[in-house]
Every structure is written in structure tokens, then in C-alpha cells.
C-alpha positions as CSV (number, residue, x, y, z in Angstrom):
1,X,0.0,0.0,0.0
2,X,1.8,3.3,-1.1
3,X,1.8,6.1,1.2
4,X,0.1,9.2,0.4
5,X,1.5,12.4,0.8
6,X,-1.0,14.6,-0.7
7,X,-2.5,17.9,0.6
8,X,-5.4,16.4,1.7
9,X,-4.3,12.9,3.1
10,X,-1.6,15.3,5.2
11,X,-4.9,17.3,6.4
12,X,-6.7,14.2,7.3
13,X,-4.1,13.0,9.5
14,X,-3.6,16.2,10.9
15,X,-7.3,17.6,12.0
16,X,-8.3,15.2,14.3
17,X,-4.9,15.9,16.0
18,X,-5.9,19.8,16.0
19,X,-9.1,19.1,17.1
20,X,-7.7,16.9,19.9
21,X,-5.2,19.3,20.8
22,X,-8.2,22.1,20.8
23,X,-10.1,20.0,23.4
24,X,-6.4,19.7,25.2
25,X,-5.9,23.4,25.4
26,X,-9.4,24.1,26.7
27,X,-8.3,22.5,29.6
28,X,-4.9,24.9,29.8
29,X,-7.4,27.9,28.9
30,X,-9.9,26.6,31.5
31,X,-7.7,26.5,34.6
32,X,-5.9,29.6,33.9
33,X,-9.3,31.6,33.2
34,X,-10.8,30.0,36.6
35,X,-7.0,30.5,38.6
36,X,-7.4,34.0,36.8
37,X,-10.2,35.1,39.0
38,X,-9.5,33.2,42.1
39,X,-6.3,35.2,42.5
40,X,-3.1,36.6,40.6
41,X,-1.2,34.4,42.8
42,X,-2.9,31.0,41.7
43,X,-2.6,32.4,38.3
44,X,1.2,32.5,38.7
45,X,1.6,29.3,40.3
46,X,-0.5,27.6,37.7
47,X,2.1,28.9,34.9
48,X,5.3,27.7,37.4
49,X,4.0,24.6,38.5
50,X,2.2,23.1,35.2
51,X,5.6,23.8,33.6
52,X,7.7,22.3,36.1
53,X,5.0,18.9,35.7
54,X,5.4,18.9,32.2
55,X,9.0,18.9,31.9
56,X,9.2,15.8,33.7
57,X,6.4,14.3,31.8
58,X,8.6,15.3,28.4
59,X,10.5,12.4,29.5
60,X,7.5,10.2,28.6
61,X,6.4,12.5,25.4
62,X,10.1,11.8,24.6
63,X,10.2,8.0,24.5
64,X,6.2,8.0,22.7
65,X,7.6,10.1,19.6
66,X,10.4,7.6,19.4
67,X,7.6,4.6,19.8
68,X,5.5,6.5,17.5
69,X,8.5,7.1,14.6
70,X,9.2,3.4,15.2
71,X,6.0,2.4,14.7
72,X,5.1,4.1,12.3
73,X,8.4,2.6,9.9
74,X,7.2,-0.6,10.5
75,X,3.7,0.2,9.0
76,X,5.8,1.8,6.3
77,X,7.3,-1.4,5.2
78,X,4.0,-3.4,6.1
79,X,5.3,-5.3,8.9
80,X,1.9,-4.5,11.3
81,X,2.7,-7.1,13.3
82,X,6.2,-5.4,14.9
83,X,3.4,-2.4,15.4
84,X,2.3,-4.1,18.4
85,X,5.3,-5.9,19.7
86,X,6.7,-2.2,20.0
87,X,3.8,-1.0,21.6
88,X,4.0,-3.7,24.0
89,X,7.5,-3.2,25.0
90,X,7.1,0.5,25.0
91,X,4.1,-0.2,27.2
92,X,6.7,-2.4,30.1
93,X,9.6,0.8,29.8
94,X,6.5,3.3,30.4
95,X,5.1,1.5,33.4
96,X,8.4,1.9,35.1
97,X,9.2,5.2,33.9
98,X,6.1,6.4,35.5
99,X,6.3,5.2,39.1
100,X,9.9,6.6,38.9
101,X,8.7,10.0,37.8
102,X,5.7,9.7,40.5
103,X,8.2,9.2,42.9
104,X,10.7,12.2,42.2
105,X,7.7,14.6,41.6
106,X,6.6,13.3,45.2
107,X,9.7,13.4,46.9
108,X,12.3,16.1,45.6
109,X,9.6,19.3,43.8
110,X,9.3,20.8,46.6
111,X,13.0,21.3,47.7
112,X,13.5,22.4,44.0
113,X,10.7,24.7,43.7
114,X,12.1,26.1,47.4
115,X,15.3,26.6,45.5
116,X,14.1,27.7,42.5
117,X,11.2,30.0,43.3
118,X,11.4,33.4,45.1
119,X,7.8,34.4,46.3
120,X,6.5,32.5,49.3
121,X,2.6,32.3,47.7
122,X,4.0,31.2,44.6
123,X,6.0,28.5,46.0
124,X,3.3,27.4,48.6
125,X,0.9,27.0,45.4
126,X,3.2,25.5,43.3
127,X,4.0,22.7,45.4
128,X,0.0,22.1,46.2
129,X,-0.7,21.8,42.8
130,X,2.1,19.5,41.9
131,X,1.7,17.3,45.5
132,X,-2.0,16.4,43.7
133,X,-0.8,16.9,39.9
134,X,2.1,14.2,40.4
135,X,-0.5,11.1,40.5
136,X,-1.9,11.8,36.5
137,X,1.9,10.8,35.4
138,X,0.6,6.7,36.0
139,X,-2.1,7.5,33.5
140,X,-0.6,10.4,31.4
141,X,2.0,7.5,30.4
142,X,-0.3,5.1,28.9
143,X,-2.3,8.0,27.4
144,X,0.5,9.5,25.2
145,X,1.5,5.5,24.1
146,X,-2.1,5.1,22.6
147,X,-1.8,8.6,21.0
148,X,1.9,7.4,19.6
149,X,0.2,4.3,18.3
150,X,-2.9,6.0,16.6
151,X,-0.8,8.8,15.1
152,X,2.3,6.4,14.2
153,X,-0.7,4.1,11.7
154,X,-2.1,7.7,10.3
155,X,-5.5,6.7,12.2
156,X,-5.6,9.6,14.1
157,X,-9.6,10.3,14.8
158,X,-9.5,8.6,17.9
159,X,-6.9,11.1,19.1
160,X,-9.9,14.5,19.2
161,X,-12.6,12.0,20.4
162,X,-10.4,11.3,23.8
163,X,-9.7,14.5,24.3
164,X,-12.7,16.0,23.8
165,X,-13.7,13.6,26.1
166,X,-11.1,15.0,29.0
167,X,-11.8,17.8,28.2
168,X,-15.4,17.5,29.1
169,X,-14.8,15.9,32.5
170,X,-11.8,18.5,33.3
171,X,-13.4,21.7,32.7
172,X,-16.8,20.6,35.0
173,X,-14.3,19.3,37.6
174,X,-12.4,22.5,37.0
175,X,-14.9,24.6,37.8
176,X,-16.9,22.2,41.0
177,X,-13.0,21.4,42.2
178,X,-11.9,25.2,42.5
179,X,-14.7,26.7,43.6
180,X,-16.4,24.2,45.4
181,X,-19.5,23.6,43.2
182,X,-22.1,20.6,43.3
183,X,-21.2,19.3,46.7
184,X,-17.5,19.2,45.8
185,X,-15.0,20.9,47.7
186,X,-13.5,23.9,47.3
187,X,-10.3,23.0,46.5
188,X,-8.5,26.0,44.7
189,X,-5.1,25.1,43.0
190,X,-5.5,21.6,44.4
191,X,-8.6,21.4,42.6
192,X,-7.7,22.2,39.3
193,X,-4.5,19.5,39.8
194,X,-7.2,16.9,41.0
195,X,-9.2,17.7,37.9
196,X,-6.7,16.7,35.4
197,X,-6.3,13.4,37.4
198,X,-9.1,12.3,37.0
199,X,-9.7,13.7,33.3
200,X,-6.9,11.5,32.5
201,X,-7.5,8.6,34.1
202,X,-10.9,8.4,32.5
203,X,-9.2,8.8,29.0
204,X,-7.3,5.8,29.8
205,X,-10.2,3.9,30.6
206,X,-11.4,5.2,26.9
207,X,-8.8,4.4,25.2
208,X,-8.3,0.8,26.2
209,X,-12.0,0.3,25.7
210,X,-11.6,1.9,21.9
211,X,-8.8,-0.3,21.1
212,X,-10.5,-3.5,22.2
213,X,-13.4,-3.0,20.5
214,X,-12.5,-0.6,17.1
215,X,-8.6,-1.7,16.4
216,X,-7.6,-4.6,14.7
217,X,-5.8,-5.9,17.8
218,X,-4.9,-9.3,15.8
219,X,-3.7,-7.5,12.9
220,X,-1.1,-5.5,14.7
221,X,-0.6,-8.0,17.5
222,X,-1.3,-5.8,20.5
223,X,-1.7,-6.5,24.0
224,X,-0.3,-9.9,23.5
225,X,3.0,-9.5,25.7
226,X,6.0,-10.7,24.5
227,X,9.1,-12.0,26.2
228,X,11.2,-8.5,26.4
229,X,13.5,-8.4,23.4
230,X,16.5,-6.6,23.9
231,X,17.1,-5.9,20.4
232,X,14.1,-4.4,19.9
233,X,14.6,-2.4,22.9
234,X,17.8,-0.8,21.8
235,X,16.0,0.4,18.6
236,X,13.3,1.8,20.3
237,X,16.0,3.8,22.8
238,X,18.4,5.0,20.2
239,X,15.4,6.5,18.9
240,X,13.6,7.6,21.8
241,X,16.4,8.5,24.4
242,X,17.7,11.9,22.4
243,X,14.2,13.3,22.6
244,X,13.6,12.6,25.8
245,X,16.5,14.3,26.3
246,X,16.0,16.8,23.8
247,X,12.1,17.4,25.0
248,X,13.1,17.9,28.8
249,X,15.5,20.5,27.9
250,X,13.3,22.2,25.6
251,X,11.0,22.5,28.6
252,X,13.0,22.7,31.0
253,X,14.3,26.3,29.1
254,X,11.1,27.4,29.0
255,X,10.5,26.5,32.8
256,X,14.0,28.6,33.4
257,X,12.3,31.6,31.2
258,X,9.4,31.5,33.6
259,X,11.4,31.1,36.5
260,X,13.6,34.6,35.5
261,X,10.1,36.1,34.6
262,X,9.1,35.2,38.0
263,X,12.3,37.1,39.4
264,X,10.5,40.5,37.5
265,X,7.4,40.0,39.3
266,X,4.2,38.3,39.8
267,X,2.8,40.6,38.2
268,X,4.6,40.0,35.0
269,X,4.2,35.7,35.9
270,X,0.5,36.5,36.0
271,X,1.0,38.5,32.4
272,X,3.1,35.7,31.4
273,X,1.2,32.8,32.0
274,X,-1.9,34.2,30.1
275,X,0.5,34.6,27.1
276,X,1.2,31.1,27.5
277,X,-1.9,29.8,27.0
278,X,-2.8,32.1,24.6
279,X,0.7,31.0,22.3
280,X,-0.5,27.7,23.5
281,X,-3.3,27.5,21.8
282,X,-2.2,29.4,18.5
283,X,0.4,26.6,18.6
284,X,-1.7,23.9,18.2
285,X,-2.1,23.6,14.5
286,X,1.7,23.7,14.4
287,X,2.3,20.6,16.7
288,X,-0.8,18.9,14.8
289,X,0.8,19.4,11.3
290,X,4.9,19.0,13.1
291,X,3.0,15.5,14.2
292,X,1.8,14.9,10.7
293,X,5.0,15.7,9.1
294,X,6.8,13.0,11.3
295,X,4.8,10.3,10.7
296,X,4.4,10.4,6.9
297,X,8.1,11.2,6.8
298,X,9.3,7.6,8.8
299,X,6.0,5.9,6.6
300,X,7.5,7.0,3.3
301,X,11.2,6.1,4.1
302,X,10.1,2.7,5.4
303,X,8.8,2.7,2.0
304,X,12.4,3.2,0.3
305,X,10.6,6.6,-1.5
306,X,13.2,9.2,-0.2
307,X,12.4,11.6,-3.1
308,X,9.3,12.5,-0.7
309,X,10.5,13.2,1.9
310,X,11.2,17.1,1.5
311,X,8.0,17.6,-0.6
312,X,5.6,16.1,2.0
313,X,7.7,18.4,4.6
314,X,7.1,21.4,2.5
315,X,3.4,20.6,1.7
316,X,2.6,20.4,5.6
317,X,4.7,23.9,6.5
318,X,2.2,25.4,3.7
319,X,-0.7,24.2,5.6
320,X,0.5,24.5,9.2
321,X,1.5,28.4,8.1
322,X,-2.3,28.9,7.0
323,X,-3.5,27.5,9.7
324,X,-1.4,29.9,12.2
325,X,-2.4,33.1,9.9
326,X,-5.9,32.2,10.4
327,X,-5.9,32.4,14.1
328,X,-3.7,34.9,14.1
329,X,-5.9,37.3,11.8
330,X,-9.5,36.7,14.2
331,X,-7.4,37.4,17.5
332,X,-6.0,40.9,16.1
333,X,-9.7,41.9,15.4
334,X,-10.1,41.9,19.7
335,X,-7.4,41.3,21.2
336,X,-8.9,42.5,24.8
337,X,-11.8,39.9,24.2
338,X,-8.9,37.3,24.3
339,X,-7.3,38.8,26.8
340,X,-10.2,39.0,28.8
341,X,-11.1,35.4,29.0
342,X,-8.4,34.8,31.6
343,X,-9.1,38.2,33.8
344,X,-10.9,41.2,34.4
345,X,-8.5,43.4,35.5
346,X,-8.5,46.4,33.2
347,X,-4.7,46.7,34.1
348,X,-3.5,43.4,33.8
349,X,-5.6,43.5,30.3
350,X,-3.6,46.7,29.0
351,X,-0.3,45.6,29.9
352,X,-0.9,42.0,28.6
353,X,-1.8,43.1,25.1
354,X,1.7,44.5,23.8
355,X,2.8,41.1,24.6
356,X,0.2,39.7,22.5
357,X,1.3,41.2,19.4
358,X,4.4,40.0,20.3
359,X,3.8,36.2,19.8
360,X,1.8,36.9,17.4
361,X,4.9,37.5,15.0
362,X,6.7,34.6,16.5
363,X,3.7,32.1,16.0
364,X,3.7,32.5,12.5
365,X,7.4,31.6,12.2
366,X,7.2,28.4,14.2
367,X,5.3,26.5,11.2
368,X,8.7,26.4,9.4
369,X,10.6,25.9,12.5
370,X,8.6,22.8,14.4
371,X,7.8,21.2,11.0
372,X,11.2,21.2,9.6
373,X,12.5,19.9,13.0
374,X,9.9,17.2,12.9
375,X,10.8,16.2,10.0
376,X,14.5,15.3,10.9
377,X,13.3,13.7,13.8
378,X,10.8,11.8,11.4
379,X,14.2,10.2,9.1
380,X,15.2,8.4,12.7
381,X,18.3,10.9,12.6
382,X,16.9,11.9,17.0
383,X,20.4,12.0,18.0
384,X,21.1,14.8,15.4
385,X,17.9,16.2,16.0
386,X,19.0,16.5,19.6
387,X,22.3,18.2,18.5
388,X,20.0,21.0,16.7
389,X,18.0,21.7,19.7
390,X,20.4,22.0,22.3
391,X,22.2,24.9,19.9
392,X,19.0,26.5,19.8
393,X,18.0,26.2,23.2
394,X,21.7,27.8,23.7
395,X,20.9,30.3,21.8
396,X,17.3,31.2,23.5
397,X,18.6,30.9,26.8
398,X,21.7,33.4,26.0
399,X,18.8,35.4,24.6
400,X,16.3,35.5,27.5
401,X,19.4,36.4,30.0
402,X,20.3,39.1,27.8
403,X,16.8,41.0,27.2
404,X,16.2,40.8,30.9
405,X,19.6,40.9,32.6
406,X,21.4,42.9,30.3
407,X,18.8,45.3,28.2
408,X,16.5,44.9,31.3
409,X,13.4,45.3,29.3
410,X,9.6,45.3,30.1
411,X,8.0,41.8,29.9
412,X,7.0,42.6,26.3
413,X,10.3,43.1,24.9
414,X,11.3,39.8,26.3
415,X,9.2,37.6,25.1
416,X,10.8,38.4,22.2
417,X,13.0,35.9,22.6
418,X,10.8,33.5,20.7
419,X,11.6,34.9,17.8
420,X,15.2,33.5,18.4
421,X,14.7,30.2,19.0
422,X,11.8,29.8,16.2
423,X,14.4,31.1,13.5
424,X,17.2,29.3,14.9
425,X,15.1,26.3,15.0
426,X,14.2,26.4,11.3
427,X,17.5,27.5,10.3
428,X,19.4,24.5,12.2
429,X,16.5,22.3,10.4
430,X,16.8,23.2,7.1
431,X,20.9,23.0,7.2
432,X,20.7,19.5,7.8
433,X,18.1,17.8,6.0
434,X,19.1,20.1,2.6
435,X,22.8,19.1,3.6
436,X,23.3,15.6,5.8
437,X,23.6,12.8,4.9
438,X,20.3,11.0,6.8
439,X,18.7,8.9,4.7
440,X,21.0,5.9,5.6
441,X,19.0,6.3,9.0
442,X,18.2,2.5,10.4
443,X,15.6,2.1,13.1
């Protein structure tokens, strides 16, 4: 069966991964709207703490890309059977990898948010959020191996159905968790933590039950629990290992950029964190397509058709641009009415919205950027891929430092540090799959 790289077969395998990632993000927009107006200092904490949780979790993301570009080369060549052997034994390293991260999260964030953050409220709701946050890594796990799986066989529908699912159950426990609604407690930052537990353990509970009943199990010879084979697993980790790497560092610099933002202010955190979900959510059409990109990029190799690679990476930039420029155009007709969503300080609404035309340049670069980048993590070249990021990364960092330690500027002028690592980013891409040598790339 030849792969199809066409406009619309990339488009189909991306919108249920927007539409999922919509129903995602209205659970980032609905806890910082409802943090918003229980206090700026929940709304801070929210930005700090969710941050510090998903960089650890990037771990996991990490080793589910490399599952999923795994997968997804073995349903290139046809061989659907090694689909579900990998699934399996990604499925044993993810189990582990959980209770390890549920333990570290349990045991060492609050001495590092102690260390790392300066204002007591912040700190105190931090650590309450991820005390309560740190039990959704068990089922967060599982969750992103399914979502590796779907996207990795280009059957990605399932994906927006789940998470329009958790994001049904998040945003009523949101709002009965926080401010103690329908006989709940009120719960405040714990609340919205507890929330997203239990929205993802109830995707779990959907996603098994899809799979059993919708998914050619037999075909792809899931759930049947191999013996561990070790050659198999050292394909799957010199895949997956440089982007976990790769992905906790990206995090991790942005956690660092909140954590010098912090340093300015909570009043500029609380500005800050309702840019982030804002960027957040223009950004979601951009992982979607990057997702897209990565997938058909492994399928078509595992096909032996590397002529296609750079077209179907160009095709999906095109689309993930549009996509971008569309958002962007219906926020700039009200920006306030955006703004407003998370608060209704007039203050805190005037000072946010310099900021917002701020990312609004920078979102419309990152199509080139995260697609590009994808798409070299796509050719099984992670390690390289790895190399790229941390030069980036080196470069944003140097950058943030600079606008705020050097040039000292308002919290508008350094957000504009996303500007460097989105160029640098598709720059660094670019160079290597126009230039490198990665189509000899065996996984």
C-alpha cells in the first residue's frame, strides 16, 4: 500500500490531531481563566507549577515520539505485526518510567521549587498543585502511548474523540473542584491539579476500551506480551532517548524563562502565563501538522521513496503556516476579548496586550521551524535532531538572560525571545536535511 502524501491525506491526519489538541488546550485555557479570578497568585503558580510537571512528563512524550516514529516505519514497510510488539515493550519501559517519575515529583519538587522559586505564595501554590498533579503521570503514560500508536498508523480520529472527552470531565471538575460547586469541595489550586487526574485517568479507561473494540488488535498483535527483546529495545532507545533528552531540555528552558520572569514580578508571571496559554493555543495547529509531518516522513522512508521526503515536509509547512495566519488574523480583530477570557483586570488586560502582538509575530514563524525539525526527527536521525536543539536552546537561553539581565526590558520586549529560538530552530533544520547525509538512518 503506497503512502500518500498529498494535501489532503496530510490534512486528514492532521485535523483530528488539531481538534484533539483544541479539546487539550481548553483545559490549559480553563484552569488559567478560573485561577485567573481566584487570584493573581494562583494564576502565577498555575504557569510555574504546570511547567515544572510537564517537563518531567517530556521524559515520557520523549520516549512516545520515538515509539511513534518506530511504529510508524514498521507500517511503512508493512510489517503490522512489529506495530504491536513495539507498543507492548514500550508499554513495560512506560510503566516503570512512571512510578519513577511519580516518585521524584513526590519526593524532591518541593526542595527544588524552594530553590528555585522566590515568592513565598508562589512557592506554597506551586507545590499544592504538583503534591495532587504528580499522581496523572501513572495514566498520562499510557495515554501518550495510545496517541503514539494512533498517530504512528495515520489513524488519528481517535486522538480528538479522547480528548474531547477529558476535556469535558476536566473543565466541570475544574470549575466544581476550585470553587467548590455541586457538593465538591472547594479546593482551589488543588482542585484544578485533581481535575486533570481524573480527566486522564478516565481517557485511559477510553482508550483501552476503543482499542478493544475498534482496532484490529490481531492485525497488529497488540496487548499480546511478548518475552522482552532486547534488540528491539535498543532500537526503540536510540530513537527515543535523544528526545527525551532533547524534549526535557526544551521544557526545562522554558520553565528557566518562567522562572527569570518570575524574578520580575508576579505581576509580570500572571501577564506571562496568560500569554502562555494564549501562544499555547495558537500553537496547536503547528504541533498537529509537526505531528503529521513526522509520521508520513518515517512511513515513506520505510517505504524506500526518499524523493518524498522534502516535498511532503514542504506541503505540511504550507498548511500549518495557514492554519497559524488564520488564528492569528481573528485574534487581532479583539485582542482585549482574548485577553479577557483569563481576567478582568482592566490593568492586567492593558499591559498584557503588547505582549500579545508580540507572539503573534513569533507564532507565525514556528510552522517552518517545528515542521522542519519534525521532519528530521521523522528520518530516525533523533540524535542529530538533539544536537539541533540543544544549539537552539543555547541560543534562547543566552537570549532570554540578555533582554532581561542585560537590556533589562519590560516583559514585552522579552518575550521576544521566541523569535530566536523559532528562527534558529528552522535555520538548524533546514541546514541538515538540505545538507546531511540522513537517509542511511536504520531504526
Amino acid at each position: 500500500m503506497k503512502i500518500q502524501t498529498s494535501y489532503s491525506n496530510i490534512w486528514t491526519i492532521a485535523y483530528p490531531i488539531i481538534l484533539g489538541s483544541v479539546a487539550q488546550n481548553i483545559i490549559s485555557v480553563t484552569d488559567t481563566a478560573f485561577l485567573g479570578h481566584l487570584s493573581e497568585t494562583a494564576l502565577g503558580a498555575a504557569a510555574i507549577a504546570t511547567i515544572f510537571y510537564f517537563a518531567i512528563v517530556m521524559f515520557v512524550w520523549g520516549f512516545g515520539l520515538g515509539a511513534q516514529i518506530v511504529m510508524a516505519r514498521r507500517y511503512g514497510e508493512g510489517n503490522y505485526k512489529l506495530v504491536g510488539k513495539t507498543f507492548d515493550h514500550a508499554l513495560y519501559f512506560l510503566v516503570v518510567l512512571a512510578v519513577l517519575l511519580f516518585g521524584f515529583m513526590e519526593i524532591q519538587s518541593p526542595s527544588l521549587l524552594k530553590w528555585m522559586v522566590r515568592s513565598d505564595g508562589i512557592y506554597q501554590a506551586s507545590n499544592d498543585y504538583i503534591s495532587v498533579r504528580a499522581w496523572g503521570v501513572m495514566f498520562a503514560c499510557v495515554n501518550l502511548l495510545f496517541r503514539a500508536f494512533y498517530i504512528g498508523i495515520a489513524k488519528t480520529k481517535v486522538i480528538s474523540w479522547s480528548t474531547a472527552f477529558m476535556a469535558i470531565v476536566n473543565v466541570f471538575l475544574d470549575y466544581a473542584l476550585i470553587f467548590g460547586k455541586f457538593g465538591l469541595p472547594e479546593m482551589g489550586i488543588k482542585g484544578a491539579a485533581l481535575a486533570s487526574v481524573i480527566a486522564e485517568a478516565c481517557v485511559l479507561v477510553f482508550f483501552i476500551i476503543y482499542t478493544l473494540r475498534k482496532t484490529p488488535v490481531e492485525k497488529y498483535n497488540l496487548f499480546h506480551f511478548p518475552k522482552v527483546d532486547k534488540e528491539l529495545y535498543k532500537r526503540l532507545l536510540n530513537v527515543s532517548f535523544p528526545i527525551m533528552i532533547q524534549n526535557f531540555l526544551a521544557l526545562s528552558c522554558w520553565f528557566v524563562f518562567f522562572i527569570m520572569v518570575e524574578r520580575m514580578g508576579e505581576h509580570e508571571l500572571a501577564i506571562s502565563n496568560i500569554i502562555r496559554s494564549i501562544y499555547v493555543l495558537l500553537m496547536v495547529p503547528v504541533w498537529a501538522f509537526g505531528s503529521a509531518a513526522n509520521t508520513l516522513v518515517s512511513q515513506v522512508i520505510g517505504e524506500g521513496n526518499y524523493q518524498e521526503v522534502l516535498p511532503v515536509i514542504f506541503k505540511t509547512v504550507k498548511l500549518s503556516f495557514l492554519c497559524v495566519l488564520a488564528l492569528v488574523g481573528v485574534s487581532l480583530i479583539s485582542p482585549e476579548l482574548v485577553i479577557s477570557i483569563y481576567t478582568d483586570e482592566i490593568g492586567l488586560i492593558r499591559e498584557t496586550k503588547p505582549v500579545l502582538y508580540v507572539i503573534f509575530g513569533a507564532a507565525l514563524l514556528f510552522p517552518v521551524g517545528i515542521t522542519l525539525f519534525q521532519g528530521v526527527s521523522g528520518t530516525g536521525n533523533t540524535f542529530h535532531a538533539m544536537l539541533i536543539e540543544i544549539i537552539v536552546l543555547a541560543f534562547y537561553l543566552g537570549g532570554v538572560y540578555t533582554l532581561i539581565e542585560v537590556f533589562k526590558l519590560s516583559i514585552s520586549g522579552v518575550w521576544i525571545s521566541e523569535y530566536f529560538y523559532a528562527g534558529f530552530l528552522a535555520l538548524g533544520s533546514w541546514l541538515y536535511l538540505r545538507f546531511a547525509n540522513w537517509k542511511d538512518s536504520k531504526i
